[in-house]
C-alpha positions as CSV (number, residue, x, y, z in Angstrom):
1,X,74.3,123.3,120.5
2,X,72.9,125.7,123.0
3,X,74.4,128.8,124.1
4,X,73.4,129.2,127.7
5,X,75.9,132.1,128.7
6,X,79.0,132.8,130.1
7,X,81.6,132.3,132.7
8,X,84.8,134.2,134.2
9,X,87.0,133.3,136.6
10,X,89.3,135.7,137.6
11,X,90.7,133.2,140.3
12,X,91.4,130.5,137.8
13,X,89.0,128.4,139.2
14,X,85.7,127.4,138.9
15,X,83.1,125.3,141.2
16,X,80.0,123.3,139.9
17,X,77.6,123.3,142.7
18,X,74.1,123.9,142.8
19,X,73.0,127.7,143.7
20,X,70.3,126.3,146.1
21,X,72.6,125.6,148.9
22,X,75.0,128.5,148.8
23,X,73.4,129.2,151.6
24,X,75.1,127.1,153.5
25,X,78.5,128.0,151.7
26,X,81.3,129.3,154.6
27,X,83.8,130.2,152.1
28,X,87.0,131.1,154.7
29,X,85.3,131.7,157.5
30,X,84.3,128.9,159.8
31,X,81.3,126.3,158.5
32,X,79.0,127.5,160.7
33,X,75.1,126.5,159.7
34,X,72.9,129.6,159.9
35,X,69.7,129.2,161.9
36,X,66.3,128.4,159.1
37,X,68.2,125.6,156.6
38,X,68.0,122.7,159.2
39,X,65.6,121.7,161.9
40,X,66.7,123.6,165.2
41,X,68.1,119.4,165.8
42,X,69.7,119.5,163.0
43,X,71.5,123.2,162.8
44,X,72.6,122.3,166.5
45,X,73.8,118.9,165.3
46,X,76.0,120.4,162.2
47,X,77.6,122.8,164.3
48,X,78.9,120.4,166.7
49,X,80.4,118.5,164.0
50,X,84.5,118.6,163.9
51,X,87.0,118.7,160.9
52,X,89.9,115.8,161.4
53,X,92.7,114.8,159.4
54,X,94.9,111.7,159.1
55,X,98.6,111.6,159.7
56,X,101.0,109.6,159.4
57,X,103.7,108.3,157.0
58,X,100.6,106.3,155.5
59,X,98.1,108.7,156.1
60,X,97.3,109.1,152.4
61,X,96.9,104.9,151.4
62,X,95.0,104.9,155.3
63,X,92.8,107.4,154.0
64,X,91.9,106.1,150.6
65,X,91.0,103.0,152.2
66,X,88.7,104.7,154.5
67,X,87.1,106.5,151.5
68,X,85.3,109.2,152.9
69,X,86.1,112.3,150.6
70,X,88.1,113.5,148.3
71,X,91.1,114.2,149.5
72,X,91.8,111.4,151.5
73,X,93.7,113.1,154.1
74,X,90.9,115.0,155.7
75,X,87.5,114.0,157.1
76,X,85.0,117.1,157.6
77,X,81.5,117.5,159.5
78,X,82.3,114.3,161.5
79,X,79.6,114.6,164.1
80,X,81.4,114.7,167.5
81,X,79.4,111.3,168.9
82,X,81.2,109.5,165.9
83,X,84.4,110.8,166.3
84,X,85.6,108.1,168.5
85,X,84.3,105.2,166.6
86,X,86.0,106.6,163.3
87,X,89.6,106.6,165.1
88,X,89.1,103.3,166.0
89,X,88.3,102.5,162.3
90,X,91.4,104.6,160.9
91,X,93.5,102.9,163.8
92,X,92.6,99.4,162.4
93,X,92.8,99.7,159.1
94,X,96.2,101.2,159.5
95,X,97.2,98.1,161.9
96,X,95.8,95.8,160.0
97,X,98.1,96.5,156.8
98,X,101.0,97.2,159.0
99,X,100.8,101.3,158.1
100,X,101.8,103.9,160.1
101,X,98.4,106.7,160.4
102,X,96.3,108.1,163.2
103,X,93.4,110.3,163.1
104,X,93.5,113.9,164.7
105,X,90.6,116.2,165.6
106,X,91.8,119.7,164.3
107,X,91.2,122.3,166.9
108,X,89.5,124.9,164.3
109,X,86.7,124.2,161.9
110,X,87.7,123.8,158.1
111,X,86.6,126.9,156.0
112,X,84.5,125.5,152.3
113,X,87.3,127.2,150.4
114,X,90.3,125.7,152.4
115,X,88.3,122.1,151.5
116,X,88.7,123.5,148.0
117,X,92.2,124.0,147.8
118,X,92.6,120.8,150.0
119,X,91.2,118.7,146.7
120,X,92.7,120.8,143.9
121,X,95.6,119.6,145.4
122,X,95.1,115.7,145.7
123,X,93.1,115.7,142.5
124,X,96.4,118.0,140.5
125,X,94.0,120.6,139.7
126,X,90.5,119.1,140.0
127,X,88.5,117.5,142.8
128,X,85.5,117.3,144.6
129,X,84.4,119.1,147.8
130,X,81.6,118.6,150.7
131,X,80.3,121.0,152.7
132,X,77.6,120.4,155.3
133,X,77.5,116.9,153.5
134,X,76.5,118.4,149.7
135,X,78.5,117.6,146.7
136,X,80.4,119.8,144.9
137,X,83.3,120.0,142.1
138,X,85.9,122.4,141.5
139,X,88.6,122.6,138.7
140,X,91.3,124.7,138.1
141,X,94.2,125.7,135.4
142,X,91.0,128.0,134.1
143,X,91.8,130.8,132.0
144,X,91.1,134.2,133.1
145,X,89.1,135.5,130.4
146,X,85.3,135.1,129.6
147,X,84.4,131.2,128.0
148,X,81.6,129.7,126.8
149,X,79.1,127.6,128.2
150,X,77.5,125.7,126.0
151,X,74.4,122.6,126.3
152,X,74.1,120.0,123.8
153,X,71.1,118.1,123.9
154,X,69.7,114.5,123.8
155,X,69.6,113.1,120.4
156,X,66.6,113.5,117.8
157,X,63.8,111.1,117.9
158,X,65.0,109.9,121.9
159,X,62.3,110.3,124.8
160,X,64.5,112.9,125.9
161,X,65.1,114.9,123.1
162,X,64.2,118.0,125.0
163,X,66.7,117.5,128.0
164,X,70.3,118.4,128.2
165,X,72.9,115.6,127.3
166,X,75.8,117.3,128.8
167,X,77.3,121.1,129.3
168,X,80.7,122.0,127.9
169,X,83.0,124.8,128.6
170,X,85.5,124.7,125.9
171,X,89.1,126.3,127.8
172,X,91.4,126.0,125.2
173,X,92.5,124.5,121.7
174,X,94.5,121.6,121.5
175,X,94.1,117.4,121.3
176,X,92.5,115.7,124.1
177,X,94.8,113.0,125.1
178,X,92.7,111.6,128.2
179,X,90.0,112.5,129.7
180,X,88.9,111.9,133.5
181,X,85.9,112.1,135.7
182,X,87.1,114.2,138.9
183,X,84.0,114.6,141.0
184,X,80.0,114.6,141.6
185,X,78.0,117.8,141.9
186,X,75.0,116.7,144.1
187,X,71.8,118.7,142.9
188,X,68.5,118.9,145.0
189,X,67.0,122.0,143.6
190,X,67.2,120.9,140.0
191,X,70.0,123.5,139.1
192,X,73.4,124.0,138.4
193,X,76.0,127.3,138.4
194,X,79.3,127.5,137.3
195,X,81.0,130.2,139.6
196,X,84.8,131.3,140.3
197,X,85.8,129.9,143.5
198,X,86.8,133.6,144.9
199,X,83.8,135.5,143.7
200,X,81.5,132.8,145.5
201,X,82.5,135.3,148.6
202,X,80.5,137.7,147.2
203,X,77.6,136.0,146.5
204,X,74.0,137.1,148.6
205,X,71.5,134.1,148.8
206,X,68.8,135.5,150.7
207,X,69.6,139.3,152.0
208,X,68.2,141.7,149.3
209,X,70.3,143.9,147.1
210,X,68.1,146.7,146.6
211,X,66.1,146.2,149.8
212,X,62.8,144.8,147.2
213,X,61.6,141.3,147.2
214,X,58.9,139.3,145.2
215,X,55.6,136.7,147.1
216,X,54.7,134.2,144.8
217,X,52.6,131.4,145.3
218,X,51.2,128.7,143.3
219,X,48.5,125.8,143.8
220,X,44.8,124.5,143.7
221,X,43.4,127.5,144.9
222,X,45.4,129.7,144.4
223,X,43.6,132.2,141.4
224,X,41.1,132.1,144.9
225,X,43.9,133.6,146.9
226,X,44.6,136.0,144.4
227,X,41.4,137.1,144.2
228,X,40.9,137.7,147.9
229,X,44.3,139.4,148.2
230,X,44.3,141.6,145.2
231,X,47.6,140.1,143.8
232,X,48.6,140.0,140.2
233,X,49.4,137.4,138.1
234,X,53.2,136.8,137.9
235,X,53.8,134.1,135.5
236,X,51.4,131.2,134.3
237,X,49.0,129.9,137.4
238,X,51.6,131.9,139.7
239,X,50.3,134.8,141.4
240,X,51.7,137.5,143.9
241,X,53.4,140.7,144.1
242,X,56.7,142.0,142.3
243,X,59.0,144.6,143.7
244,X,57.7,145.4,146.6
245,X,59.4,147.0,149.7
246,X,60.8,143.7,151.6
247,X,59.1,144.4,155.1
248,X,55.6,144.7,153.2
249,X,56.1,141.9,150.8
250,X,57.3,139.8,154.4
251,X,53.7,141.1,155.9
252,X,51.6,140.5,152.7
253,X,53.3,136.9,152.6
254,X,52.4,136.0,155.9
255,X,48.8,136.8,155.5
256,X,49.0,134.3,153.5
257,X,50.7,131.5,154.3
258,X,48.7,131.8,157.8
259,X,45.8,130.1,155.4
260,X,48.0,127.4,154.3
261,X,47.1,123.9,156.2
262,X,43.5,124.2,156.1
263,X,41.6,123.0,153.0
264,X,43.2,125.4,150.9
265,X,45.6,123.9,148.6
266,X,49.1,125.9,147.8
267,X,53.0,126.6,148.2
268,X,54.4,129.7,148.8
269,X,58.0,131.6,147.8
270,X,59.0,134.9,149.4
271,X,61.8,135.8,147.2
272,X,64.0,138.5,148.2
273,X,66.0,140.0,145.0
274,X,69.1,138.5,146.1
275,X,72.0,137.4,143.4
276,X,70.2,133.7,143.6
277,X,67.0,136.2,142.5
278,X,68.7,137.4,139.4
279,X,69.8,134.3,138.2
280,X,66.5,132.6,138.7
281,X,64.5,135.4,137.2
282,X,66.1,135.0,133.9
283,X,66.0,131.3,134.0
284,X,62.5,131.0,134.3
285,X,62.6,133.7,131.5
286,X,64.9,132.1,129.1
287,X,64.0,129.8,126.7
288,X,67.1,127.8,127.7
289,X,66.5,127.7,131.5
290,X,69.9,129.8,132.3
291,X,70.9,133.0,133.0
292,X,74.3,135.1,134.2
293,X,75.0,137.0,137.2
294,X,77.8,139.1,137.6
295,X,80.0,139.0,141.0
296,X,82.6,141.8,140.9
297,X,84.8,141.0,137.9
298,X,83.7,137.4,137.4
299,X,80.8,136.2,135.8
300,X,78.9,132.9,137.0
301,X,76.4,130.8,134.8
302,X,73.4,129.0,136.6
303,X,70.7,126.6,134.4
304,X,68.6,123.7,135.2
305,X,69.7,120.0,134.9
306,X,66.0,119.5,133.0
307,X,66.9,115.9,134.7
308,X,65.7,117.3,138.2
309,X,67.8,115.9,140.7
310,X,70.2,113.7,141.8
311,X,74.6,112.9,141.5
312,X,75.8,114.6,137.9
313,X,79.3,113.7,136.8
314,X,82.1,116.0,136.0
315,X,84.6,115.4,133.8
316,X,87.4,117.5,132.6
317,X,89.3,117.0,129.0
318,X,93.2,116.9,129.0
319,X,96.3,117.3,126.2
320,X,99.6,115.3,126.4
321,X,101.1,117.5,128.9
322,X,97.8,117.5,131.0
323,X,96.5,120.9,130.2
324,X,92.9,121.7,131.1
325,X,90.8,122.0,127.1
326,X,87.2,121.1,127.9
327,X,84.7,120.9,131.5
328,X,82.1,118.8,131.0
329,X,78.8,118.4,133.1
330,X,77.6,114.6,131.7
331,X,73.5,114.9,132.5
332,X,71.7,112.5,130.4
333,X,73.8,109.3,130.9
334,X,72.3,105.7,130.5
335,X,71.7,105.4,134.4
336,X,69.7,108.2,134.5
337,X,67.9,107.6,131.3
338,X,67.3,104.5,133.2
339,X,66.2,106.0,136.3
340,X,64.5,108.5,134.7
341,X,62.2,105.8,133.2
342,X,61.6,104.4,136.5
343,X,60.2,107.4,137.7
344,X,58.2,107.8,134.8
345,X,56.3,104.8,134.7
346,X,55.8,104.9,138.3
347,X,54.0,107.9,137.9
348,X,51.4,106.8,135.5
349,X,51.1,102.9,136.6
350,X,49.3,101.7,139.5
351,X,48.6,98.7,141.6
352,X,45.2,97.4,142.8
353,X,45.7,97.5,147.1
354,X,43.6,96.1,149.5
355,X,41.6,99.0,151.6
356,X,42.9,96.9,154.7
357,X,46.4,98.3,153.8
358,X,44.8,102.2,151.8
359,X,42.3,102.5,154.7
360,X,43.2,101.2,157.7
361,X,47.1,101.1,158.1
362,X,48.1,97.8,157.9
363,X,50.9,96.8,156.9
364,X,51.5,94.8,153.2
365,X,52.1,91.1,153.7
366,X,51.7,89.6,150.6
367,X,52.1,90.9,146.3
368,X,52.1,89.2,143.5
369,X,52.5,90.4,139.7
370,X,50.4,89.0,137.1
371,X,49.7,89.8,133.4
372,X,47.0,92.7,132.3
373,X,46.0,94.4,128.8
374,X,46.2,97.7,130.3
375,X,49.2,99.7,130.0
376,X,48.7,101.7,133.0
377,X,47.9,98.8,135.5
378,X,51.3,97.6,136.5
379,X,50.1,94.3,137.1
380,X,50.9,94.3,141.2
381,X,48.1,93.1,143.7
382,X,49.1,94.3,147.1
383,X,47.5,92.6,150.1
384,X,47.7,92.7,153.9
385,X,46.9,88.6,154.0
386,X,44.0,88.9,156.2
387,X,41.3,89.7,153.2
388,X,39.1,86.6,153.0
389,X,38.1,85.7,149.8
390,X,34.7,87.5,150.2
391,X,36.5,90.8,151.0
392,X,38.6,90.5,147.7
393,X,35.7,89.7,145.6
394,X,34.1,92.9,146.4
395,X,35.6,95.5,144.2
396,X,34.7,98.4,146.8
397,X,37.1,96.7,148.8
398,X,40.2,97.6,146.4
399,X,41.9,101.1,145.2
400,X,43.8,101.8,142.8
401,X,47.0,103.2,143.6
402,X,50.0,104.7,141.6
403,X,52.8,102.9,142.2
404,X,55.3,106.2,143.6
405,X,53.1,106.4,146.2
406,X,53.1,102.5,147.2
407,X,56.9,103.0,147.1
408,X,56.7,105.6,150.1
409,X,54.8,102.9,152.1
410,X,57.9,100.9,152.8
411,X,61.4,100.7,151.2
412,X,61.4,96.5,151.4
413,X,58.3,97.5,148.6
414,X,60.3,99.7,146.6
415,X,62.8,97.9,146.0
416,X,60.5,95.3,144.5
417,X,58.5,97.1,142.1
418,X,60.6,96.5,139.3
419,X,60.3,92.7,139.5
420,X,59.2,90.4,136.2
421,X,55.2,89.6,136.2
422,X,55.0,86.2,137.7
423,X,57.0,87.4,140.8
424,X,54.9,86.8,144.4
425,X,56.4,87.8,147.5
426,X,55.3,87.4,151.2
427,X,56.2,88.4,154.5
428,X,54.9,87.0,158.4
429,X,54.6,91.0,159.7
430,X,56.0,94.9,158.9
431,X,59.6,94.1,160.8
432,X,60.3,91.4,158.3
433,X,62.1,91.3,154.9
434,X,59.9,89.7,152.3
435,X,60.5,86.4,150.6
436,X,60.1,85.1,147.3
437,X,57.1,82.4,146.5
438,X,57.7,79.1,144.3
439,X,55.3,77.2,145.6
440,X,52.3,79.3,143.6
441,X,52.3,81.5,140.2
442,X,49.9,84.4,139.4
443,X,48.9,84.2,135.4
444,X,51.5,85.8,133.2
């Protein structure tokens, strides 16, 4: 076991989200998006999205049927051109089983913590909530005083002996007599933070707490940068500036980034030392990858998934008389093992792709999968169909391409990728949907 800090929730309830979009957190004011998450289309969209809910004597079986969140008597962020269309869809299903629902467009805006409440109360203490679209979970029966978090990682001798298996918060003594997944926390930033629901109001994401801020950046060239900037070396191949006044560390940043999209190769971070700061500073200290920030009188634990992104489960542990014991966060399951792999060998296996498709656009028409010695040749041949045989016998004419990248090329490719050697599939242009070939066999 791992001790990766400590929680308290003077509220009695905690929620799992991931600290990289607490930005976009409204708590109980209205879900407004702030100007710089979105696109300028896409802030503008969001906050002409409306909050509905679904009433009725059936409004709650309607509702489930419809399945779009948690508590199945609300639908949030519903952007306004859909609006329509999803009364029709609540209207029929509710005529179609004879039940008696209709959907109304609420006049104000949903606040994030309202949506809270609204699924602690379906779930009896436990739910999920979305904001702006984004997963999160929150549980409650919590007791006030500080708890444990604790990571218990993947078993000895496994691929993944190094990640997290799951995170457990251990509430109180007693027999667990059933226990019950109650939600997804949706990660993009490759995080988690378990945080009282109330002291969430006080959390800063970006504005500055002691009006300091940190510019880091990290890349090919960027030792050069640092050399023709006169900035320091902040952690391993990441240079920059620490502590610096937050209007000169915005200037020095700028210079900057004003070289970035030319040949110089690098990202950038301007870093203000906001409460997300503090927390990150100590993870990418910390020999377990967590840390703990204090929010008035509660204390919130952040640490990384070290499974990068994606849906994690949430489960909660329960006595006889359905008392809260044990949170868990389930991280390494056997689907993301799985996925996990996938990505993995992706990374490191390639496919041999006509220059007609690396070169000059066009689309792929035709792959097959045959046998190979090598470990890190996947086997595919990926073709546009108009090579003559000429052009294929000419090894200039082919790269060699890792197979993540082939699977941004086209989604009808991706989802093929996986298929046995001896699989061939073909396709009459780009707009099409490819089809399996039985008529010839590559060697297995």
């Amino acid at each position: 076991m791992i001790e990766l800090g400590t929680v308290r929730a003077p509220s009695g309830s905690l929620l799992i989200v991931d600290p990289g979009f607490l930005g976009m957190w409204s708590h109980d004011r209205a879900p407004i998006m702030t100007a710089g998450i979105l696109s300028e289309t896409g802030t503008i969209a969001a906050n002409k999205s409306v909050d509905a809910a679904i009433l009725g004597g059936d409004a709650e079986q309607v509702g489930r049927q419809l399945g779009r969140q948690w508590n199945p008597r609300f639908v949030y962020d519903i952007p306004r051109a859909h609006a329509k269309e999803l009364s029709k869809r609540v209207k029929q299903i509710a005529k179609s089983h004879s039940l008696d629902a209709r959907l109304e467009i609420l006049r104000k805006r949903v606040p994030h913590r309202t949506r809270a409440e609204h699924a602690l109360a379906i779930g009896k203490g436990a739910g999920e909530v979305q904001f702006h679209g984004i997963w999160a979970a929150v549980v409650g029966e919590v007791p006030r005083g500080e708890l444990r978090v604790v990571g218990e990682l993947m078993p000895e001798g496994s691929p993944d002996a190094k990640r997290l298996r799951r995170i457990s918060i251990a509430v109180r003594e007693g027999v667990t007599a059933r226990s019950e997944q109650f939600g997804c926390a949706m990660v993009d930033w490759a995080r988690l933070m378990i945080v009282d629901l109330d002291a969430i109001d006080l959390w800063e994401h970006e504005q500055s707490l002691d009006g300091l801020a940190d510019f880091a950046f990290w890349g090919a060239d960027a030792a050069e940068l640092a050399k023709r900037f006169d900035a320091v070396e902040l952690e391993a191949d990441v240079f920059g500036w620490r502590d610096v006044p937050i209007e000169e560390a915005a200037s020095r940043g700028f210079r900057v980034t004003e070289l970035r999209g030319g040949k110089l190769k690098f990202a950038t971070a301007f870093r203000p030392h906001s409460h997300h700061y503090q927390l990150m500073q100590q993870v990418r200290a910390s020999s377990t990858e967590s840390g703990v920030v204090t929010l008035g009188d509660a204390r919130t634990c952040g640490f990384m998934t070290t499974w990068g992104d994606g849906l994690f489960e949430v489960h909660r542990d329960l006595d006889a008389n359905g008392r809260l014991l044990r949170l868990r966060i389930e991280l390494g399951t056997e689907l993301r093992q799985k996925l996990l792999r996938r990505l993995e060998l992706r990374s490191w296996t390639s496919a041999l792709v006509s220059r007609q498709i690396v070169d000059e656009g066009k689309p792929i028409r035709f792959m097959y999968r045959e046998a190979t010695a090598r470990d890190e040749d996947s086997g595919w041949r990926i073709l546009s169909g108009l090579e003559t045989d000429a052009y294929n016998d000419d090894t200039e004419n082919i790269a060699i391409v890792p197979l993540n990248q082939i699977a941004r090329l086209d989604k009808r490719v991706d989802k093929l990728l996986d298929e046995a050697v001896g699989s061939v599939f073909e396709r009459a242009s780009a707009n099409d949907n490819f089809e399996r070939v039985t008529d010839w066999t590559p060697r297995r």
